[in-house]
Biopython code that builds the backbone (N, CA, C, O; Angstrom):
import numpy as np
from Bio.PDB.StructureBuilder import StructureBuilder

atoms = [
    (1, "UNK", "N", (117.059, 117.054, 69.121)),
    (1, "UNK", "CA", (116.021, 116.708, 70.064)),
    (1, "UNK", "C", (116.346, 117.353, 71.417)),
    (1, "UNK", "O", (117.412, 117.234, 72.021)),
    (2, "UNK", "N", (115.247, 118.068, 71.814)),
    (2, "UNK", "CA", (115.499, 118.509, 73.532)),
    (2, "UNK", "C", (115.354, 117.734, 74.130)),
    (2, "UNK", "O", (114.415, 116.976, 73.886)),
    (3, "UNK", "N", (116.287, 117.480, 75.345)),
    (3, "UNK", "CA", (116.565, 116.916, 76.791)),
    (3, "UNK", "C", (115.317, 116.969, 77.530)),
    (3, "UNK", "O", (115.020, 118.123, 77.838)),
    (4, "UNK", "N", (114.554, 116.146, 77.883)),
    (4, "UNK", "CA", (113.318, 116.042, 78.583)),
    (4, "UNK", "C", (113.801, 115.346, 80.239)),
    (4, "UNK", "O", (113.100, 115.275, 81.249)),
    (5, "UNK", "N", (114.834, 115.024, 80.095)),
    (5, "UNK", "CA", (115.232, 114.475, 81.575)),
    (5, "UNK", "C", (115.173, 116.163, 82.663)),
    (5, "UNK", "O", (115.538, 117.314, 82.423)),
    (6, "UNK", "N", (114.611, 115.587, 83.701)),
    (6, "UNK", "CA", (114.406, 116.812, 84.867)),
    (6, "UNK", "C", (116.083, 116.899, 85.272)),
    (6, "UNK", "O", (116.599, 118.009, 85.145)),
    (7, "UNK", "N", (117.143, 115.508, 85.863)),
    (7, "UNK", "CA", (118.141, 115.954, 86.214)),
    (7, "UNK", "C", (119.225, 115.356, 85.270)),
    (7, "UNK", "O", (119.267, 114.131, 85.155)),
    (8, "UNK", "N", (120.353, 116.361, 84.394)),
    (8, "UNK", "CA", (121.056, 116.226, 83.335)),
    (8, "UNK", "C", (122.101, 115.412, 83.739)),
    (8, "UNK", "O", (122.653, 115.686, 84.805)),
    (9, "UNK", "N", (122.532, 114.326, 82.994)),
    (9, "UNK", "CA", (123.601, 113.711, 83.139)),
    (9, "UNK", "C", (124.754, 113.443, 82.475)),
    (9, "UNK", "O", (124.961, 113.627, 81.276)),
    (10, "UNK", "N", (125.180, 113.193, 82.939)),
    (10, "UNK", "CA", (126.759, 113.252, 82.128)),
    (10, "UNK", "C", (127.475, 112.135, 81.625)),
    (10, "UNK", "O", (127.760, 111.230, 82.408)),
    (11, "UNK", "N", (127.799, 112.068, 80.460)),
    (11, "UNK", "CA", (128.504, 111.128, 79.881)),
    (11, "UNK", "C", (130.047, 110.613, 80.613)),
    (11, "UNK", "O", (131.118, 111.121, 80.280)),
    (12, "UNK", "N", (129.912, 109.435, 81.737)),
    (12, "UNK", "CA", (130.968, 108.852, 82.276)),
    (12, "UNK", "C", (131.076, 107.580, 82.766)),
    (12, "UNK", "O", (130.498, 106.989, 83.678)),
    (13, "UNK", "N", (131.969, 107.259, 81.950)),
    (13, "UNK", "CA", (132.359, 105.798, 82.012)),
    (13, "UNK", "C", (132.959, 105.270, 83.217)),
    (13, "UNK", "O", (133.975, 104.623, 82.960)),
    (14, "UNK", "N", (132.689, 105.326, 84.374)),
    (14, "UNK", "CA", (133.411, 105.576, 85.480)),
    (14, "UNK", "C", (133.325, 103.498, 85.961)),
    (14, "UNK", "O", (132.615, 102.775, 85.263)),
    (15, "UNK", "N", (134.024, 102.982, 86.996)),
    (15, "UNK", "CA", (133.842, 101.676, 86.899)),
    (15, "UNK", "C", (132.930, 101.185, 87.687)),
    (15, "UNK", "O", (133.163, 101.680, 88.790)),
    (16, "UNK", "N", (131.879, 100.387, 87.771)),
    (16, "UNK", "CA", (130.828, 100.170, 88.664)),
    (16, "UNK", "C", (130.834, 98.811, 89.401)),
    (16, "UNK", "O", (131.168, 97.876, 88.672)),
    (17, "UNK", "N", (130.506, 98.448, 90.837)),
    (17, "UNK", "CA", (130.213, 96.924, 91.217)),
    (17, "UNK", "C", (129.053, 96.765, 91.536)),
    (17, "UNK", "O", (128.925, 97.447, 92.552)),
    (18, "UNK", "N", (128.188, 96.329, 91.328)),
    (18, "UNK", "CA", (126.970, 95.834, 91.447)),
    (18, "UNK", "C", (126.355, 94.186, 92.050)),
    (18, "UNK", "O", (126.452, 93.210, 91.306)),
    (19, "UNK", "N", (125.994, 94.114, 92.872)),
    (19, "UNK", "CA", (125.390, 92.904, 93.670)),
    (19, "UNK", "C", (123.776, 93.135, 93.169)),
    (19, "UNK", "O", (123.327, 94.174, 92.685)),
    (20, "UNK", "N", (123.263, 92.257, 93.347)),
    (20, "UNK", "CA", (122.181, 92.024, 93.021)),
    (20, "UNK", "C", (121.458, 91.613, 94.126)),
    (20, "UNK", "O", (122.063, 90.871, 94.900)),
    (21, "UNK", "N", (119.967, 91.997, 94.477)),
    (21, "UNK", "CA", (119.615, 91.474, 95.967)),
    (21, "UNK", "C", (119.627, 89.801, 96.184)),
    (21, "UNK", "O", (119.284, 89.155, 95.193)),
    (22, "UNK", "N", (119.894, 89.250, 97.068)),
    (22, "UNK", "CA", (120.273, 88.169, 97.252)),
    (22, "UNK", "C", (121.619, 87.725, 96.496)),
    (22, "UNK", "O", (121.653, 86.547, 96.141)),
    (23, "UNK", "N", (122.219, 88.159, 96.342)),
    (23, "UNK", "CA", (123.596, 87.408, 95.373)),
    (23, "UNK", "C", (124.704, 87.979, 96.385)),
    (23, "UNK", "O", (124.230, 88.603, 97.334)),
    (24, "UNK", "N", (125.766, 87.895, 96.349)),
    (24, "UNK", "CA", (127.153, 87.837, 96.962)),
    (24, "UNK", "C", (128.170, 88.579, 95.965)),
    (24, "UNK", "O", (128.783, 89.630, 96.153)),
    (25, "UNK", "N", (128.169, 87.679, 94.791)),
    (25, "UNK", "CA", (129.426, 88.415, 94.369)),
    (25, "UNK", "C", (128.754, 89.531, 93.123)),
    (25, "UNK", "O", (127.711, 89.345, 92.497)),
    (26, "UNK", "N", (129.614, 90.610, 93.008)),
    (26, "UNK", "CA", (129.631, 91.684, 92.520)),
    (26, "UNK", "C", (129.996, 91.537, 91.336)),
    (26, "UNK", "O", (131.010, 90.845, 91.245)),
    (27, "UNK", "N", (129.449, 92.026, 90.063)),
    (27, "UNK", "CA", (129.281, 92.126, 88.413)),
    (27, "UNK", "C", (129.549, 93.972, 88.507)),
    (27, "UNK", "O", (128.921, 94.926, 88.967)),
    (28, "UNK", "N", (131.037, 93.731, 87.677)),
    (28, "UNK", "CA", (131.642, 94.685, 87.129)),
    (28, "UNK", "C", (131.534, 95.331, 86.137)),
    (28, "UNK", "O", (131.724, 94.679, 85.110)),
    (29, "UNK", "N", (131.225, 96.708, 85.962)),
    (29, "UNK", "CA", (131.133, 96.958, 84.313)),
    (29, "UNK", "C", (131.325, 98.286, 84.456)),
    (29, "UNK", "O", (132.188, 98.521, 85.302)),
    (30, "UNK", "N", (130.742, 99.473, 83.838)),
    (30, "UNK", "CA", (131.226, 100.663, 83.484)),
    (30, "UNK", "C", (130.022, 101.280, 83.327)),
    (30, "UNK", "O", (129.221, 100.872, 82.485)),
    (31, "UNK", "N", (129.786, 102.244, 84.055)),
    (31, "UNK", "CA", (128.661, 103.632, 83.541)),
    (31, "UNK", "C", (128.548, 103.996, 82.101)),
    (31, "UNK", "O", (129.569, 104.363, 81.519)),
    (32, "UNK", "N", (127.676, 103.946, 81.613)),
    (32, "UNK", "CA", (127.141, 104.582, 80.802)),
    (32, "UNK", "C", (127.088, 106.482, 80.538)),
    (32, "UNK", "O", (127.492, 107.285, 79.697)),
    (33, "UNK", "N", (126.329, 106.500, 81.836)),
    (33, "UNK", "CA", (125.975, 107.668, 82.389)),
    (33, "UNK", "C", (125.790, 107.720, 83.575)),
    (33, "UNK", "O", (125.804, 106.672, 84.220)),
    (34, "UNK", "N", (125.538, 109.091, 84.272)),
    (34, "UNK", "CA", (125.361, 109.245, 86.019)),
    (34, "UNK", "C", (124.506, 110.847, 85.414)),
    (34, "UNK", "O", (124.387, 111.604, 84.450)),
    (35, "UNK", "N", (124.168, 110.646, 86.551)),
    (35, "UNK", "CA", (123.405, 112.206, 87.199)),
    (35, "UNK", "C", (123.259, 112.209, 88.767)),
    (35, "UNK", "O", (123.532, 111.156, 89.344)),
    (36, "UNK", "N", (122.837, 113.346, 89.546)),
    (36, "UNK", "CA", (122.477, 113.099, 90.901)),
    (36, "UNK", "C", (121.883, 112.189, 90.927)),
    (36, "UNK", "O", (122.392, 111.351, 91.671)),
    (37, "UNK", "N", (120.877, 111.838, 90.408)),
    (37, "UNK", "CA", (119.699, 110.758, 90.773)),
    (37, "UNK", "C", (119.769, 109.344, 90.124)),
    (37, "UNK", "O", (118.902, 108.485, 90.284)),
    (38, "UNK", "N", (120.564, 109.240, 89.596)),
    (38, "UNK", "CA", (120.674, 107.618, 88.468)),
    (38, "UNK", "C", (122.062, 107.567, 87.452)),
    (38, "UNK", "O", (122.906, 108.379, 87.074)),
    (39, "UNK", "N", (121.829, 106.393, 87.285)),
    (39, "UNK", "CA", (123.097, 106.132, 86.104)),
    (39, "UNK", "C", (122.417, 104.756, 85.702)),
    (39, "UNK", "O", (121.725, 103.972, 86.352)),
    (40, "UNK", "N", (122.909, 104.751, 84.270)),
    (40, "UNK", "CA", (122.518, 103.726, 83.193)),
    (40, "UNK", "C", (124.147, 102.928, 83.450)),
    (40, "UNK", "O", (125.211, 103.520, 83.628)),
    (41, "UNK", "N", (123.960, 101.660, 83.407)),
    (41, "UNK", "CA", (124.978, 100.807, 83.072)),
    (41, "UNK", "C", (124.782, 99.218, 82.288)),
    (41, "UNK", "O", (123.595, 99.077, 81.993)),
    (42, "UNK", "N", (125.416, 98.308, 81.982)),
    (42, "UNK", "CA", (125.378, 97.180, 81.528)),
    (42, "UNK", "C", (126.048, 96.292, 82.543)),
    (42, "UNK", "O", (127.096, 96.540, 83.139)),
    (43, "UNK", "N", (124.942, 94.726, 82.704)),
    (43, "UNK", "CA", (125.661, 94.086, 83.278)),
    (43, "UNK", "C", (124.899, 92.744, 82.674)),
    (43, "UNK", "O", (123.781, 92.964, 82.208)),
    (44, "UNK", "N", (125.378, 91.383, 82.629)),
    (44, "UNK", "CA", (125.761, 90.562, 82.018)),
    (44, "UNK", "C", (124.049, 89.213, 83.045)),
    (44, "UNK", "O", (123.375, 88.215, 82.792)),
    (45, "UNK", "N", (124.193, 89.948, 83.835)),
    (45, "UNK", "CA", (123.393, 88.879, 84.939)),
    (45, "UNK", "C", (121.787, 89.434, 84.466)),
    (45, "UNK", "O", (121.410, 90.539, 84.076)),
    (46, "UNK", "N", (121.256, 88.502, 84.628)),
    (46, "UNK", "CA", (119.501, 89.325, 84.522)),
    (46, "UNK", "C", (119.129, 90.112, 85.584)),
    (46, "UNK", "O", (119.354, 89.509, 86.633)),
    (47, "UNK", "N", (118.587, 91.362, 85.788)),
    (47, "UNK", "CA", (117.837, 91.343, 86.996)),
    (47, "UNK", "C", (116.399, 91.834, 86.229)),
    (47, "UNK", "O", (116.226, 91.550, 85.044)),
    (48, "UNK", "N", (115.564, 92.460, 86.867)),
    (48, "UNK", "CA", (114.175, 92.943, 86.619)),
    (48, "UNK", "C", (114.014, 94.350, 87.377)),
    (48, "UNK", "O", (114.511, 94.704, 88.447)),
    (49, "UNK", "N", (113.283, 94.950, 86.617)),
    (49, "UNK", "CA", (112.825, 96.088, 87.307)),
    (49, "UNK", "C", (111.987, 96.573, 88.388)),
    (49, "UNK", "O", (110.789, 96.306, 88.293)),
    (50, "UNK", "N", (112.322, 97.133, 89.244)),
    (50, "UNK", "CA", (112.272, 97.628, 90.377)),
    (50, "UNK", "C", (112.629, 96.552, 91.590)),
    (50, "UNK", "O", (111.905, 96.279, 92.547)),
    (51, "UNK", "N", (114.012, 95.987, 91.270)),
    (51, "UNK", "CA", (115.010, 95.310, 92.050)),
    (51, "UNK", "C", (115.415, 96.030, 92.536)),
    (51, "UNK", "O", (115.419, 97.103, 91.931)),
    (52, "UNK", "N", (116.138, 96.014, 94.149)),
    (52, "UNK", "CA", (117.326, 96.544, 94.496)),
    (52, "UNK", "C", (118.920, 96.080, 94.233)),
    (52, "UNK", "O", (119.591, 95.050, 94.157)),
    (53, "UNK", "N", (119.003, 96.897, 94.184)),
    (53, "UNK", "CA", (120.772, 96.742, 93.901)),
    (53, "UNK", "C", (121.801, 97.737, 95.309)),
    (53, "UNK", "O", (121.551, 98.788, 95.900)),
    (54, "UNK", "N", (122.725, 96.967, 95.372)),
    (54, "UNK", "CA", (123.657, 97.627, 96.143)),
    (54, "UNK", "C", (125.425, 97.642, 95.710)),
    (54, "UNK", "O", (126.302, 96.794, 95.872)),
    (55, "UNK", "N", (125.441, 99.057, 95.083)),
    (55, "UNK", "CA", (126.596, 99.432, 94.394)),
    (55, "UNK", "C", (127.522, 100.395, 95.227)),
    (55, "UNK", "O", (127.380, 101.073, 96.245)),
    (56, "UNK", "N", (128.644, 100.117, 94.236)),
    (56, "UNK", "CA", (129.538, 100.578, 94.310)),
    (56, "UNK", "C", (130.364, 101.438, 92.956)),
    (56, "UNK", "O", (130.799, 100.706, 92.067)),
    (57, "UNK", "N", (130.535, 102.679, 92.834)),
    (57, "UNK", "CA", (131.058, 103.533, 91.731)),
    (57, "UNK", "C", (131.954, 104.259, 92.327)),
    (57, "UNK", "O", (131.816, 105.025, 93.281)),
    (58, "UNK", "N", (133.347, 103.851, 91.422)),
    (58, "UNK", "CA", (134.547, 104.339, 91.895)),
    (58, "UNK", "C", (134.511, 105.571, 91.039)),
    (58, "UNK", "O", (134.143, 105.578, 89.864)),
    (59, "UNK", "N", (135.028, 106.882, 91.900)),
    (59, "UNK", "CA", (135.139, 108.333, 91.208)),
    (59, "UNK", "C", (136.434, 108.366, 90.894)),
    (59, "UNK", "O", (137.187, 108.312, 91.866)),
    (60, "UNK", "N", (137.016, 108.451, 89.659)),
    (60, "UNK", "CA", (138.749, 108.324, 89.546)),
    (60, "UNK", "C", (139.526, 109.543, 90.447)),
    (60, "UNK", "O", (138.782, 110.444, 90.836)),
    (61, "UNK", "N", (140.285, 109.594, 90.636)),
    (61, "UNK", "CA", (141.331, 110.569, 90.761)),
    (61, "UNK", "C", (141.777, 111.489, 90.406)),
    (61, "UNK", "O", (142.367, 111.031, 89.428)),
    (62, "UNK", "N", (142.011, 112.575, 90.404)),
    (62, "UNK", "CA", (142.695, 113.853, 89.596)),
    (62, "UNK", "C", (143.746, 113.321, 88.466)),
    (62, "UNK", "O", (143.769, 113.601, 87.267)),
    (63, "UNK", "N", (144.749, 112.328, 89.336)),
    (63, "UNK", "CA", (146.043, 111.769, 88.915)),
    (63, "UNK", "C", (145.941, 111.011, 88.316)),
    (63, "UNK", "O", (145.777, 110.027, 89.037)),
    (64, "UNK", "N", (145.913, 110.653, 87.017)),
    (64, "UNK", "CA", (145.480, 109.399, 86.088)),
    (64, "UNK", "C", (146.469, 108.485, 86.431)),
    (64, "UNK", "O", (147.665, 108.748, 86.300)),
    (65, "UNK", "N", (145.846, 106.912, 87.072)),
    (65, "UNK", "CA", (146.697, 106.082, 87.423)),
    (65, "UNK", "C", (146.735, 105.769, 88.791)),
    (65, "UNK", "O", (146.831, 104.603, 89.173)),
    (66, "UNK", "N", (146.645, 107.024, 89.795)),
    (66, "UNK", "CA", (146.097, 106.974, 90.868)),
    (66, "UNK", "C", (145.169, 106.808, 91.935)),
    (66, "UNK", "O", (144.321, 107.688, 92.079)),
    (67, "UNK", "N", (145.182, 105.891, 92.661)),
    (67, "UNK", "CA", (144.223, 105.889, 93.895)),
    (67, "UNK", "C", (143.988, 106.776, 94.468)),
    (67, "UNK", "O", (142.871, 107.104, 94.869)),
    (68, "UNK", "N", (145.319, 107.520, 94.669)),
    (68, "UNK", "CA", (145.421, 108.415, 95.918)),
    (68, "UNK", "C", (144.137, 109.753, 95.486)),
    (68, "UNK", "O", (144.064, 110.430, 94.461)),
    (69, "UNK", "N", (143.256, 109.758, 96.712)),
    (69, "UNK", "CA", (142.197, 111.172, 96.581)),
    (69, "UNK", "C", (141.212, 110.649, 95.500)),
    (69, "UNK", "O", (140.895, 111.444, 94.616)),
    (70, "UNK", "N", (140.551, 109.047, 95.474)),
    (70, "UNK", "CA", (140.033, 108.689, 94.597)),
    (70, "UNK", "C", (138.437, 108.440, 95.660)),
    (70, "UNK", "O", (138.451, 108.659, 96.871)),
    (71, "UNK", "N", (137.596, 108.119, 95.160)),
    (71, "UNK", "CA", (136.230, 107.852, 96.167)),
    (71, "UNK", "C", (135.832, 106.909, 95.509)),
    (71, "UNK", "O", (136.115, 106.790, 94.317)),
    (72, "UNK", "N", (134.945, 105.886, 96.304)),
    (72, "UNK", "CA", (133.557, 105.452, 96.052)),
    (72, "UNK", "C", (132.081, 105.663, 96.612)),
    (72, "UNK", "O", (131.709, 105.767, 97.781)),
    (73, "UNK", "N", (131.530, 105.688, 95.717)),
    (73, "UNK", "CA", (129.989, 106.196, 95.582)),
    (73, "UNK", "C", (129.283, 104.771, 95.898)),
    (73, "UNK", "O", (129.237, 103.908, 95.022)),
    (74, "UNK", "N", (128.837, 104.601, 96.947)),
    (74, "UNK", "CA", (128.039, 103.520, 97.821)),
    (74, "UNK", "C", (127.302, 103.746, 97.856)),
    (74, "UNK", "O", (127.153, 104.730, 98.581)),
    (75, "UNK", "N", (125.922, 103.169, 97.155)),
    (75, "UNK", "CA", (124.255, 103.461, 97.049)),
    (75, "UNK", "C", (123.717, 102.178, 97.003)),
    (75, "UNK", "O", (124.401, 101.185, 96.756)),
    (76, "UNK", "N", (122.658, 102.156, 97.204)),
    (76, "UNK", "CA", (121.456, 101.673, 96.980)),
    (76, "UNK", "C", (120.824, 102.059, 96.243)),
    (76, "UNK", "O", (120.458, 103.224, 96.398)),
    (77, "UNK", "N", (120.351, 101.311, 95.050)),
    (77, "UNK", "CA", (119.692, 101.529, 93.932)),
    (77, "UNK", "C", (118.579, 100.769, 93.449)),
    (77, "UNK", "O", (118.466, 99.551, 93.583)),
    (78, "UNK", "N", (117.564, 101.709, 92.747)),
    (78, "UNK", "CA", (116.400, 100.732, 92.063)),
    (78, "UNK", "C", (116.232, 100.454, 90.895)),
    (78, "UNK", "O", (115.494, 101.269, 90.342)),
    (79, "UNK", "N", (116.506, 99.839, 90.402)),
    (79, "UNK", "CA", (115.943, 99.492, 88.629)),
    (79, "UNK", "C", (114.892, 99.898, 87.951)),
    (79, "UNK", "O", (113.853, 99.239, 87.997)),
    (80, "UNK", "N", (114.974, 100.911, 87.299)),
    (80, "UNK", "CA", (113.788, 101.619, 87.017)),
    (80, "UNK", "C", (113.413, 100.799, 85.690)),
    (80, "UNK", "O", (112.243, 100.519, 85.430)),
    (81, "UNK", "N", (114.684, 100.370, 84.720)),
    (81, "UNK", "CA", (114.111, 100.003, 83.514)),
    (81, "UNK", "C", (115.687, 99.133, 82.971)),
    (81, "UNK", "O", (116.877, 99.417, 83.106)),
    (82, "UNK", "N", (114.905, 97.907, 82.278)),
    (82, "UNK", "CA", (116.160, 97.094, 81.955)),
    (82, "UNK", "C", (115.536, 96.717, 80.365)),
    (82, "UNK", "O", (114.429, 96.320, 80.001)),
    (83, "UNK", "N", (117.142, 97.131, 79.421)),
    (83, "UNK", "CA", (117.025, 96.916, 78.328)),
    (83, "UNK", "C", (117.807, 95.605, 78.020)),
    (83, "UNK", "O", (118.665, 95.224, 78.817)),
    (84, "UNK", "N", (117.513, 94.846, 76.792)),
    (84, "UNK", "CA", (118.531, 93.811, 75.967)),
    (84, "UNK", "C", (119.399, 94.715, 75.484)),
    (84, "UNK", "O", (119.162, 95.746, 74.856)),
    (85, "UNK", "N", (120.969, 94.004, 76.005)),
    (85, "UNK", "CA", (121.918, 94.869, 74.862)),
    (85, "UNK", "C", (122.189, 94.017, 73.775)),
    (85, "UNK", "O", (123.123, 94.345, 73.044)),
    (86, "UNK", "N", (121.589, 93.035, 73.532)),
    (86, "UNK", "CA", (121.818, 92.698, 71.811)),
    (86, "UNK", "C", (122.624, 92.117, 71.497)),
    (86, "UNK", "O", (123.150, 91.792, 72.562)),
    (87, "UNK", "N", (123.145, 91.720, 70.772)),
    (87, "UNK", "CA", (124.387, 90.337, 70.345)),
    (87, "UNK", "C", (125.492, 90.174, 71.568)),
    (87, "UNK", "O", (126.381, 89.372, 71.280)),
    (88, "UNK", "N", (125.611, 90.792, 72.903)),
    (88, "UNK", "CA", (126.530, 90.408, 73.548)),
    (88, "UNK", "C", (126.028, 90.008, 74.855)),
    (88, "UNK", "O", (126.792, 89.779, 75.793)),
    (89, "UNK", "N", (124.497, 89.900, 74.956)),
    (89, "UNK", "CA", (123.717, 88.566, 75.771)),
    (89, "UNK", "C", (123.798, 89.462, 77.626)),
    (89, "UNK", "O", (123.903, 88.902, 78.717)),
    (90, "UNK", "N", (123.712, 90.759, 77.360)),
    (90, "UNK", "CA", (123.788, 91.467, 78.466)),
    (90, "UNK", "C", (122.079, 92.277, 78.463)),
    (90, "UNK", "O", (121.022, 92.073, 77.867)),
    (91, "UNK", "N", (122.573, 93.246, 79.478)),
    (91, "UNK", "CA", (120.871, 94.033, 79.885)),
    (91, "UNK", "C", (122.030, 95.382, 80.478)),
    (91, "UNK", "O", (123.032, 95.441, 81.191)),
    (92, "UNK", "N", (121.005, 96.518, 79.534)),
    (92, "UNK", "CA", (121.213, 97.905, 79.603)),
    (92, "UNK", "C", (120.367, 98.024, 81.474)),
    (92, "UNK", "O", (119.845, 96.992, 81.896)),
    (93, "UNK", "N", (120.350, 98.851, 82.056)),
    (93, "UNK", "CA", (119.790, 98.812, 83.330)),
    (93, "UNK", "C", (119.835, 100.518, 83.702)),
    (93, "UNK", "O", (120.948, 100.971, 83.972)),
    (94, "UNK", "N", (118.950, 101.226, 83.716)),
    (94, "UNK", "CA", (118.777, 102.542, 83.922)),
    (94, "UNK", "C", (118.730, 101.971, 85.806)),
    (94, "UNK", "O", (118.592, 100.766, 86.018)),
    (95, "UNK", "N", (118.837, 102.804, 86.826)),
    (95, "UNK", "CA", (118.753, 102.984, 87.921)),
    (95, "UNK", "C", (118.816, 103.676, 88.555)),
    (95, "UNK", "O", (119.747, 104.441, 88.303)),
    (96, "UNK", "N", (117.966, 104.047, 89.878)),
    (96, "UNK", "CA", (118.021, 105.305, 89.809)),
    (96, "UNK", "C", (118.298, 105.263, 91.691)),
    (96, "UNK", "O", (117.715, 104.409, 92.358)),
    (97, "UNK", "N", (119.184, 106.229, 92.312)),
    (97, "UNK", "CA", (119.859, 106.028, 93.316)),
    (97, "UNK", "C", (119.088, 106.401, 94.241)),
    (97, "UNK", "O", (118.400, 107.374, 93.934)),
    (98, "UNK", "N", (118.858, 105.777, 95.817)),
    (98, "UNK", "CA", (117.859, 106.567, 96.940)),
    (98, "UNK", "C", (118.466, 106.230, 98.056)),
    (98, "UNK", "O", (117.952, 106.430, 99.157)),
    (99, "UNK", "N", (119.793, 105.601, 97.864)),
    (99, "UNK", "CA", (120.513, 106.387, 99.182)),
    (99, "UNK", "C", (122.121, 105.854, 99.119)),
    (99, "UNK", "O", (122.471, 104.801, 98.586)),
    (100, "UNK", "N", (122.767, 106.554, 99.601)),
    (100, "UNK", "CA", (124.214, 107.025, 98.860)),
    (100, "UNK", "C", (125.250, 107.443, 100.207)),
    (100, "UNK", "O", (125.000, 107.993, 101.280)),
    (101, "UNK", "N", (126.309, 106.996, 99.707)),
    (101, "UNK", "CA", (127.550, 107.659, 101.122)),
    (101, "UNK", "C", (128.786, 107.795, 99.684)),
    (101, "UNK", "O", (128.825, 107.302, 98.557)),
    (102, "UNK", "N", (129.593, 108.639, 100.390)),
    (102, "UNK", "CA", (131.186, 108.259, 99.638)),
    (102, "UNK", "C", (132.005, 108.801, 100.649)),
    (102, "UNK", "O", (132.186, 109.701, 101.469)),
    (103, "UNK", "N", (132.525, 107.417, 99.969)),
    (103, "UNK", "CA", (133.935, 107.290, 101.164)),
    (103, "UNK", "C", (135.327, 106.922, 100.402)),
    (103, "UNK", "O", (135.457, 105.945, 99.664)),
    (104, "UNK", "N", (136.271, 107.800, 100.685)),
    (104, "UNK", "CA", (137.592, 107.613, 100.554)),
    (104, "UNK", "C", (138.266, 106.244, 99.669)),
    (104, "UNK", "O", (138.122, 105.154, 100.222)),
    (105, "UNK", "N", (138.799, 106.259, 98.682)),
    (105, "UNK", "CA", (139.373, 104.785, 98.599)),
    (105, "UNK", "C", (141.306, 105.014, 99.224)),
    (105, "UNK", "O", (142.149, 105.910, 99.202)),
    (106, "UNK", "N", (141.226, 103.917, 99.599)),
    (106, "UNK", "CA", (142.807, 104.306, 100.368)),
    (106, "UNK", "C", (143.867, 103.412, 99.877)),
    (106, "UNK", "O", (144.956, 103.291, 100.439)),
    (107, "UNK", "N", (143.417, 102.619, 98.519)),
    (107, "UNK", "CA", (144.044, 101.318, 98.076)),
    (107, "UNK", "C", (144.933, 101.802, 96.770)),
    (107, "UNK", "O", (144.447, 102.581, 95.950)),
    (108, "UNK", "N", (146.065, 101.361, 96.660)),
    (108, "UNK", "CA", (146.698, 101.743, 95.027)),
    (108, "UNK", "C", (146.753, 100.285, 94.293)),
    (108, "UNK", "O", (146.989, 99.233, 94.887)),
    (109, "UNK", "N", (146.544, 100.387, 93.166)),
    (109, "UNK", "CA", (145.846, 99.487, 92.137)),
    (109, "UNK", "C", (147.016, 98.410, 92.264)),
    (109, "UNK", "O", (148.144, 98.753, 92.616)),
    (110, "UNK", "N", (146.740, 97.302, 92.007)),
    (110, "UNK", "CA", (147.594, 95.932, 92.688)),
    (110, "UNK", "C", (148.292, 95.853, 91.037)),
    (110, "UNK", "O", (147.814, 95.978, 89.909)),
    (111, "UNK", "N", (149.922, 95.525, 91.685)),
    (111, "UNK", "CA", (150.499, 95.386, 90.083)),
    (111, "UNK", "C", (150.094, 94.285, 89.326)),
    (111, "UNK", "O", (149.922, 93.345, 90.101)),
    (112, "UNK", "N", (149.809, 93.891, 87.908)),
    (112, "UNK", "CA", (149.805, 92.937, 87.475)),
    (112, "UNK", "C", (150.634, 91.462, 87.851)),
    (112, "UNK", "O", (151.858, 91.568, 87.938)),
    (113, "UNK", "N", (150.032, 90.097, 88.077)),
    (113, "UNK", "CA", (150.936, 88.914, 87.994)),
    (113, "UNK", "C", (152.120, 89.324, 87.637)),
    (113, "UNK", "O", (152.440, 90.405, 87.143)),
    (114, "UNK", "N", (152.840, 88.302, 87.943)),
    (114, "UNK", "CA", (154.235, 88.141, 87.190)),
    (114, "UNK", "C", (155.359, 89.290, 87.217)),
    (114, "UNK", "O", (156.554, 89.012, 87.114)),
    (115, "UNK", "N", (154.927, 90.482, 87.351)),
    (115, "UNK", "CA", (155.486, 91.568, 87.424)),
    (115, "UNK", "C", (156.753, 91.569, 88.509)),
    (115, "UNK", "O", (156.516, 91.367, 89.700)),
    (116, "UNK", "N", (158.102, 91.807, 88.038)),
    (116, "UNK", "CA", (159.127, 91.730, 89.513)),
    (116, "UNK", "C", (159.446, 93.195, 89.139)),
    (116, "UNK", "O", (159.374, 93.342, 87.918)),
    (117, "UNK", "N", (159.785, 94.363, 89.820)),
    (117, "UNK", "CA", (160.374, 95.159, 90.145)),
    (117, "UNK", "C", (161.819, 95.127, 90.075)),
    (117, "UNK", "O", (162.534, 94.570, 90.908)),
    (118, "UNK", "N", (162.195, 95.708, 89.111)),
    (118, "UNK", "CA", (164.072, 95.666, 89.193)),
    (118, "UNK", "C", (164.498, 96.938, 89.485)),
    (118, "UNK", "O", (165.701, 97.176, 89.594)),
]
sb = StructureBuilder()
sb.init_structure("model")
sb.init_model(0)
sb.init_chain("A")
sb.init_seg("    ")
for serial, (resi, resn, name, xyz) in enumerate(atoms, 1):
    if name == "N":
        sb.init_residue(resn, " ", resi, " ")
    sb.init_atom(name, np.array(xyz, "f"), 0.0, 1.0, " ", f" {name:<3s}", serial, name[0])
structure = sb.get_structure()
């Protein structure tokens, strides 16, 4: 089947935070996909289409494991189209981005509990 999408996207699982308009705390999950203009993801909360959303998509690092030289992708987003994902009581959520910054992350990933350093 040919690609009928105008801008091509790429298969990346990259990690996403998502607020929902009016809500506070942020629902975590993982890209699907991205392109310039949108990314498909799953998240667990209902919303409806043509909601705003205000995200956050962390770009990994060169250095697997690393923060260091890592970004996040800060947008504002609209819900173009929300699917059922089916026995695990979530919603597929196409969205599509209309305004965007990235900025630096400067944080290295917090060690697990319990963990002592010898």
């Amino acid at each position: 089947m040919r690609e009928r999408r105008r801008w091509p996207r790429a298969e990346l699982h990259w990690t996403i935070e998502v607020i929902v308009e009016g809500q506070s705390d942020p629902v975590v999950s993982k890209t699907e996909n991205l392109s310039s203009r949108g990314f498909y993801c799953h998240v667990h909360q209902p919303v409806k289409a043509g909601e705003q959303l205000q995200c956050s998509i962390l770009i990994p690092a060169l250095e697997i494991g690393s923060m260091k030289n890592a970004l996040s992708l800060d947008c504002r987003a609209r819900v173009l189209r929300v699917e059922s994902s089916g026995a695990n009581g979530g919603f597929g959520i196409a969205c599509r981005i209309e305004e965007y910054s990235v900025i630096p992350v400067d944080r290295q990933p917090a060690e697990p509990a319990g963990v002592v350093e010898q």
